[in-house]
C-alpha positions as CSV (number, residue, x, y, z in Angstrom):
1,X,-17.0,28.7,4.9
2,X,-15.6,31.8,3.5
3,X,-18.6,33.1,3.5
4,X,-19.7,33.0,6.8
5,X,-18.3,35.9,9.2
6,X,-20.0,34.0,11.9
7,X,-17.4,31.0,11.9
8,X,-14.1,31.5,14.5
9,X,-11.5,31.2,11.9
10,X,-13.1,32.9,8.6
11,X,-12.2,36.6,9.3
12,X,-8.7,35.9,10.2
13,X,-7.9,34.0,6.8
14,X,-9.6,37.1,4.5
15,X,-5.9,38.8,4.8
16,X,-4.6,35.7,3.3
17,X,-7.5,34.7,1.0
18,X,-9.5,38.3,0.6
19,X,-12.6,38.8,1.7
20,X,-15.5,37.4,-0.6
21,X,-18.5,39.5,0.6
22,X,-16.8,42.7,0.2
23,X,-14.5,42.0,-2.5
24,X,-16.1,40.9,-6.1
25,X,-12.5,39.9,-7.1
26,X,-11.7,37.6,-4.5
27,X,-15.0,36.1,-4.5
28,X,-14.5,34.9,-8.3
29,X,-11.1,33.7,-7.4
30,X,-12.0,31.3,-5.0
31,X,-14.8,29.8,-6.6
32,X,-12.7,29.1,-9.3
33,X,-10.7,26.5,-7.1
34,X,-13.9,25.8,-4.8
35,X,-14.4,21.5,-5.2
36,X,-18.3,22.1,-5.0
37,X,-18.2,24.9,-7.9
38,X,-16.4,22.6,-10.2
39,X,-18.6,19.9,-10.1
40,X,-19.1,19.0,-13.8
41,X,-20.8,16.3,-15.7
42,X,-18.5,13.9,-16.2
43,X,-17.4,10.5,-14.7
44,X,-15.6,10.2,-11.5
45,X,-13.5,8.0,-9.6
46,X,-14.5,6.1,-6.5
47,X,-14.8,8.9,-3.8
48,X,-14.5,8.5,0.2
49,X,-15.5,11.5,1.5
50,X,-15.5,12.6,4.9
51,X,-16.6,15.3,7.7
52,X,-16.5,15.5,11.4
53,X,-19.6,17.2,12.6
54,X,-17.7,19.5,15.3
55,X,-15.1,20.6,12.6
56,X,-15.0,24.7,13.3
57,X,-13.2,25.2,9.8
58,X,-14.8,22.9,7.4
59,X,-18.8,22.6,8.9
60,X,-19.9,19.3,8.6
61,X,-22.4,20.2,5.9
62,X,-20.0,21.3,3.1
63,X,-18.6,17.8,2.6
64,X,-22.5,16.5,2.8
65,X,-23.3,19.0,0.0
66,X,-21.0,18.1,-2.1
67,X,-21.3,14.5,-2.1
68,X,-24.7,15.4,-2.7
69,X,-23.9,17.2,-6.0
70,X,-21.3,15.1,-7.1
71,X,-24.2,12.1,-6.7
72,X,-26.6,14.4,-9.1
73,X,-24.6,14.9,-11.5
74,X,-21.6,12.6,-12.0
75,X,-22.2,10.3,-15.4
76,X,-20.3,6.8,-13.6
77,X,-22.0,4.6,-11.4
78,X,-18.7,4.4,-9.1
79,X,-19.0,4.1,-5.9
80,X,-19.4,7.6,-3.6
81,X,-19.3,7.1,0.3
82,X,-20.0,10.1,2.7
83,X,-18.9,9.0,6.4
84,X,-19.4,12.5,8.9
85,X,-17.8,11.3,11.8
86,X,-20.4,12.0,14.6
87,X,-17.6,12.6,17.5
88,X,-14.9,14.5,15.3
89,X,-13.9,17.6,14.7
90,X,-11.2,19.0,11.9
91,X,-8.6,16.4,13.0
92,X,-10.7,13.7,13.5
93,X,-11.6,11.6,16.2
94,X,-9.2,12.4,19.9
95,X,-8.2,9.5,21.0
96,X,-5.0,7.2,21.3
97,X,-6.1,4.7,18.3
98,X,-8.5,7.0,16.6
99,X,-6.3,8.4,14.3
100,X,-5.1,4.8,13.2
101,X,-9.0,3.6,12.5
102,X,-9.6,6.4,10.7
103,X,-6.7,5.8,8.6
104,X,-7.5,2.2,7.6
105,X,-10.9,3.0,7.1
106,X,-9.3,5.1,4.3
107,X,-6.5,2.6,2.9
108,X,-9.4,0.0,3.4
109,X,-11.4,1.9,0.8
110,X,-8.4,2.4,-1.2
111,X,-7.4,-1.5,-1.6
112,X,-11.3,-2.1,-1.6
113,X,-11.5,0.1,-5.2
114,X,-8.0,-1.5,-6.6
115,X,-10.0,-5.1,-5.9
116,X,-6.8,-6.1,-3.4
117,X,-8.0,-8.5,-1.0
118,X,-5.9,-9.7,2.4
């Protein structure tokens, strides 16, 4: 994302983050806390990842990529969901109850993982 002057907010967050095209320095610092650089070979917990595919600040691709990596290389057979909310952008679904579904579907993974039936 920082990467793309195209996007609406990424040139308005380089006086906060620096600028990683122009600027060598900044571009090493945030790949050292980017989640897709520091995918390693290792085991991983039970992941519920998620994306809205109008989301102006994190495109719906990233989160897609990443699952994608973290499926390649991860050394657990734990379960890995990717949901990309078709109708959502960075705040999710709009919508009176939207919010709330999106929520359970989360908790719902949560309890699903711990093995907590209701």
């Amino acid at each position: 994302t920082m990467l793309d002057a195209e996007l609406p907010l990424t040139p308005g967050e380089w006086p906060e983050w620096g600028n990683p095209i122009e600027v060598p320095a900044a571009f090493a610092l945030i790949r050292s806390y980017s989640p897709y650089d520091n995918v390693r070979a290792q085991a991983y917990p039970p992941m519920f990842i998620s994306g809205g595919l109008n989301d102006p600040r994190v495109t719906y691709w990233e989160p897609a990529k990443w699952a994608a990596k973290l499926r390649h290389v991860k050394t657990d057979d734990h379960l890995l969901l990717l949901k990309t909310n078709m109708g959502a952008g960075h705040g999710g679904k709009s919508g009176r109850f939207e919010s709330l579904r999106e929520a359970a579907e989360e908790h719902a993974f949560v309890l699903w993982q711990l093995g907590i039936e209701g």
